[in-house]
N, C-alpha and C positions, 0 to 999 in steps of 0.2 A: 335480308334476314331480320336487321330492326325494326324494319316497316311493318313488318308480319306481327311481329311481337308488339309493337303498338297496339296494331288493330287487334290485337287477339288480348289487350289489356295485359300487357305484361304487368305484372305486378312491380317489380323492382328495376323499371325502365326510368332512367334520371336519379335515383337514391345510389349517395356516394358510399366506395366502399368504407367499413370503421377506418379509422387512423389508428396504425400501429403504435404502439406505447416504444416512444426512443429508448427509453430508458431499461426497456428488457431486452435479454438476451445481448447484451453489447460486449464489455467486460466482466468476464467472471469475477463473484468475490464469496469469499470462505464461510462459513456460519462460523461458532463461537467454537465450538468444539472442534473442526479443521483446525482453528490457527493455534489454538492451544495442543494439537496435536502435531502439527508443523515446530513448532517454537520449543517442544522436548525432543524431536528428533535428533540433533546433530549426537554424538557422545562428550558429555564432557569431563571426560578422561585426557582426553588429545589437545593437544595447542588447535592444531587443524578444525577440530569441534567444537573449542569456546569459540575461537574468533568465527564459525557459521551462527552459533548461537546468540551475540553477539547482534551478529549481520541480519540474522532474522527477526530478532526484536528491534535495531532501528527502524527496518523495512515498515514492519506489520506497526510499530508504534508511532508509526511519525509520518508513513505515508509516501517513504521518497520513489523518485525515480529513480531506475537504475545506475544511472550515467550521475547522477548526484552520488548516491552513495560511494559510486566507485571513486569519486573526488573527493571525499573527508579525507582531511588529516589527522591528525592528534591535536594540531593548535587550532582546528577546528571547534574545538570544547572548550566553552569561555561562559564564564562566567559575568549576568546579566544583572541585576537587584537581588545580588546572593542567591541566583538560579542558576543550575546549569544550563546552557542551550547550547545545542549546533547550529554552528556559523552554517550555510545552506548555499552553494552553489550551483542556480536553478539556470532553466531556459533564459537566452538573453542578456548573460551577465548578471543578471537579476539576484541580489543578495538578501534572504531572508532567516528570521533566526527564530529557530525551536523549543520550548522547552525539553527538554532530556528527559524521555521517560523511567522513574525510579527503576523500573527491568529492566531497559535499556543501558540505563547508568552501570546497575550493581555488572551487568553479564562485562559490558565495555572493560570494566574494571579487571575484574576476574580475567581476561585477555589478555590484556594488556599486562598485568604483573607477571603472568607466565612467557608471556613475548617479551616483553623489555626492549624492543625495538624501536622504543619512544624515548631512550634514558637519554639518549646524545642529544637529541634535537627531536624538538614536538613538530618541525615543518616536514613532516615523511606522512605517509599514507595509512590511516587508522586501519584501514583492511589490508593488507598483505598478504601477498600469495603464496602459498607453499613454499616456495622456494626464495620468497623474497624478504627474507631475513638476510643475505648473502646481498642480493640484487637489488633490496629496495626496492621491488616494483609493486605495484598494489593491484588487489584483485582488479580485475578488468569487468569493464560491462556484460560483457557476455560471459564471462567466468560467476558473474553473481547471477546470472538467467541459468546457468546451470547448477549453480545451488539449490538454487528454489525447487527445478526439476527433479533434481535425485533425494534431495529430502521431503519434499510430495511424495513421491512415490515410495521412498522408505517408510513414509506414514500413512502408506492407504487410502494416499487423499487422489481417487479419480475426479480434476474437475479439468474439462477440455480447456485447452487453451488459458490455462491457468497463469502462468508467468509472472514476470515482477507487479507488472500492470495490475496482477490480478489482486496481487499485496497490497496494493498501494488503493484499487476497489472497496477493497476488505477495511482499510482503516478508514475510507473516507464513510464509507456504510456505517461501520461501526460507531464511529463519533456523530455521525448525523444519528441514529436511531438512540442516542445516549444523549439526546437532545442537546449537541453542540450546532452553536447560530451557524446557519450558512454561507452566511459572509466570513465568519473568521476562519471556516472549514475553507472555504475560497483563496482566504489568503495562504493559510499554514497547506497547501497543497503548490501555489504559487500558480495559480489558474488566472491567466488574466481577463478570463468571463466566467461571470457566477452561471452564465447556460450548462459550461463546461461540467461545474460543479454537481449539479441538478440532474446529471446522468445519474449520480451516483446515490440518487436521494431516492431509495426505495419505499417509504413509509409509506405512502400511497395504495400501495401493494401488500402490504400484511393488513390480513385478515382482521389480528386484535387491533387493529385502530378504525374500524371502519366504524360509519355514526350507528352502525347498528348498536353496539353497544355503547353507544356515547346516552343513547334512547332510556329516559326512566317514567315510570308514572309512579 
């Protein structure tokens, strides 16, 4: 059959297919208005719904994975050059430390005062599970993949395959297109290849940056 298509001058005989762009379609991440519509879902009326509200602005401000998150404690939040940061227990042992996002802070707060589950000892789990006011157990990884899911969809946010992963998309996007370096976006993510990072670097792909409009005469 190739031989045929030679002789007959195939046109596109030896020309390689494009290369697919890694970077799309991998990890979903939110536009602006998802995650602001995410981050007012929970009710905060309820203990239950500060501490999602809470859980959803760590996530969406800072980036984590889920299995970190589910590791904060309370003495997790220390204080750095009269900054708040969370203390960050990543892949590998690997300890790195955040600053506290002001929303993050103030929702933490608000949590926390209506739980009181930190009065005895700040060495207990910042996120606690329904019932774990009694148990001391703290949300679980998968219990926070189920957060994200029911308050998604309580907010109308159809995106496939959304998940923590998808949070965590969403803040590394957002701080790269709010022109944060990507090396420090590298680190405060705890990637230990800036490749890894560079999934998540979609500028390349919106429209308003392309040099068409960089063009003046």
């Amino acid at each position: 059959m190739e031989s045929n298509a030679i002789a007959g001058g195939n046109p596109v005989h030896g020309v390689k297919r494009p290369r697919i762009e890694s970077n799309e379609g991998k990890t979903p991440a939110l536009g602006d208005h998802q995650a602001k519509a995410l981050l007012e879902a929970p009710d905060e009326t309820t203990l239950k719904g500060l501490r999602d509200r809470a859980l959803l602005a760590v996530l969406l401000y800072h980036g984590l994975r889920r299995e970190e998150a589910a590791q904060l404690q309370v003495s997790d939040i220390q204080e750095r050059r009269g900054i708040q940061h969370l203390k960050i227990h990543g892949k590998g042992g690997k300890v790195r430390y955040l600053p506290l996002h002001p929303v993050a802070a103030g929702r933490i707060h608000l949590y926390l005062e209506r739980s009181g589950h930190h009065l005895d000892d700040k060495k207990v789990p910042l996120f606690i599970s329904v019932r774990g006011k009694s148990t001391g157990s703290a949300v679980s990884a998968n219990g926070i993949y189920t957060v994200v899911e029911d308050y998604a969809k309580k907010a109308g946010i159809e995106v496939a395959g959304l998940g923590v992963h998808g949070l965590r998309a969403t803040a590394a996007t957002n701080a790269l297109e709010h022109e944060a370096d990507i090396a420090k976006v590298q680190a405060w993510l705890g990637h230990a290849n800036i490749s890894t990072t560079k999934i998540y670097d979609r500028r390349e792909n919106r429209p308003e940056d392309s040099p068409t409009f960089k063009v003046r005469y």
